[in-house]
C-alpha positions in Angstrom: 0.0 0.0 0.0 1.1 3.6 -0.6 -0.3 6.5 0.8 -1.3 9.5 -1.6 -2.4 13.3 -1.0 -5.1 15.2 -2.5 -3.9 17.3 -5.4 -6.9 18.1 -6.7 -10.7 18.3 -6.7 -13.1 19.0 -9.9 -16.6 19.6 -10.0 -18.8 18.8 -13.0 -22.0 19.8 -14.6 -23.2 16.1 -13.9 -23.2 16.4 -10.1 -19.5 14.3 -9.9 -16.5 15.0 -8.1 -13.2 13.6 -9.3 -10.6 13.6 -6.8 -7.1 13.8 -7.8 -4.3 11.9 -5.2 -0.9 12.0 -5.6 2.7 10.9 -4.3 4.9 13.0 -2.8 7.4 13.0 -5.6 4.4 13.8 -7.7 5.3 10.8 -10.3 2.2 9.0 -9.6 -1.4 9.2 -9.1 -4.9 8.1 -8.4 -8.7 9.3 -9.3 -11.9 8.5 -7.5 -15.2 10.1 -8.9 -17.7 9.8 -6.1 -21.4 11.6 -6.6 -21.6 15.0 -5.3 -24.4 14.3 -2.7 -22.0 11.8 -1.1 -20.1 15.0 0.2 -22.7 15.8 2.2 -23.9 12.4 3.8 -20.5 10.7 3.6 -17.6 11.0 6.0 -15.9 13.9 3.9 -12.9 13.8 1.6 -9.6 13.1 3.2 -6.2 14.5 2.6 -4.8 11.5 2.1 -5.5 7.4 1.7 -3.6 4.4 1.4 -3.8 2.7 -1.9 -2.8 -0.4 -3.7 0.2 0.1 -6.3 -1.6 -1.5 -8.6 -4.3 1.6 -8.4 -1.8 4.3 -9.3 -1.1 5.5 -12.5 1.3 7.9 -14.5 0.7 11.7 -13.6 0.6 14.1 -16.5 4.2 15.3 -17.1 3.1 18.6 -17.2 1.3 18.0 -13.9 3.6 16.4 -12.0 5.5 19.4 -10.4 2.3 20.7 -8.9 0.8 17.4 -7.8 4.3 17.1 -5.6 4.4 20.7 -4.2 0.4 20.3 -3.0 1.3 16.5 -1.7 4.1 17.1 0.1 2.5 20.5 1.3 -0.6 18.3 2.5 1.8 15.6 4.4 3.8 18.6 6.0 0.1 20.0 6.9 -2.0 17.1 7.9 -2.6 13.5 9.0 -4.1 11.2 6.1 -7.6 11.2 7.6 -8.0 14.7 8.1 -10.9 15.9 6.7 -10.2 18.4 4.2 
């Protein structure tokens, strides 16, 4: 298991959030789209979560800068089940 940070959230027209969680070094990554409404009734999104290597992809190249300054700013910040 490897533990990743959130990067990045987006919102879409469809009522989905996709949630963007990265490594530190900002080399790899993992999405979860959840429904919209589940922010409201669920336990909330957390700034980090242990994942399975086998769930991570590539980042972007062109993303991977910033998905390592916001990770390792979020690990400096706050424990993985903070509620962000």
């Amino acid at each position: 298991m490897t533990t990743v940070w959130l990067v990045d959230r987006q919102f879409d027209s469809k009522g989905l959030v996709r949630l963007t969680y990265a490594t530190e070094d900002g080399e790899r990554m993992h999405t979860k789209e959840l429904a919209e409404q589940r922010l409201v009734t669920g336990n909330g999104i957390t700034a980090g979560r242990e994942v399975d290597e086998s769930a991570l992809g590539e980042s972007p190249p062109d993303d991977r800068e910033r998905f390592a300054a916001e990770a390792s700013r979020m690990a400096d910040e706050r424990d993985p089940d903070d509620v962000v």
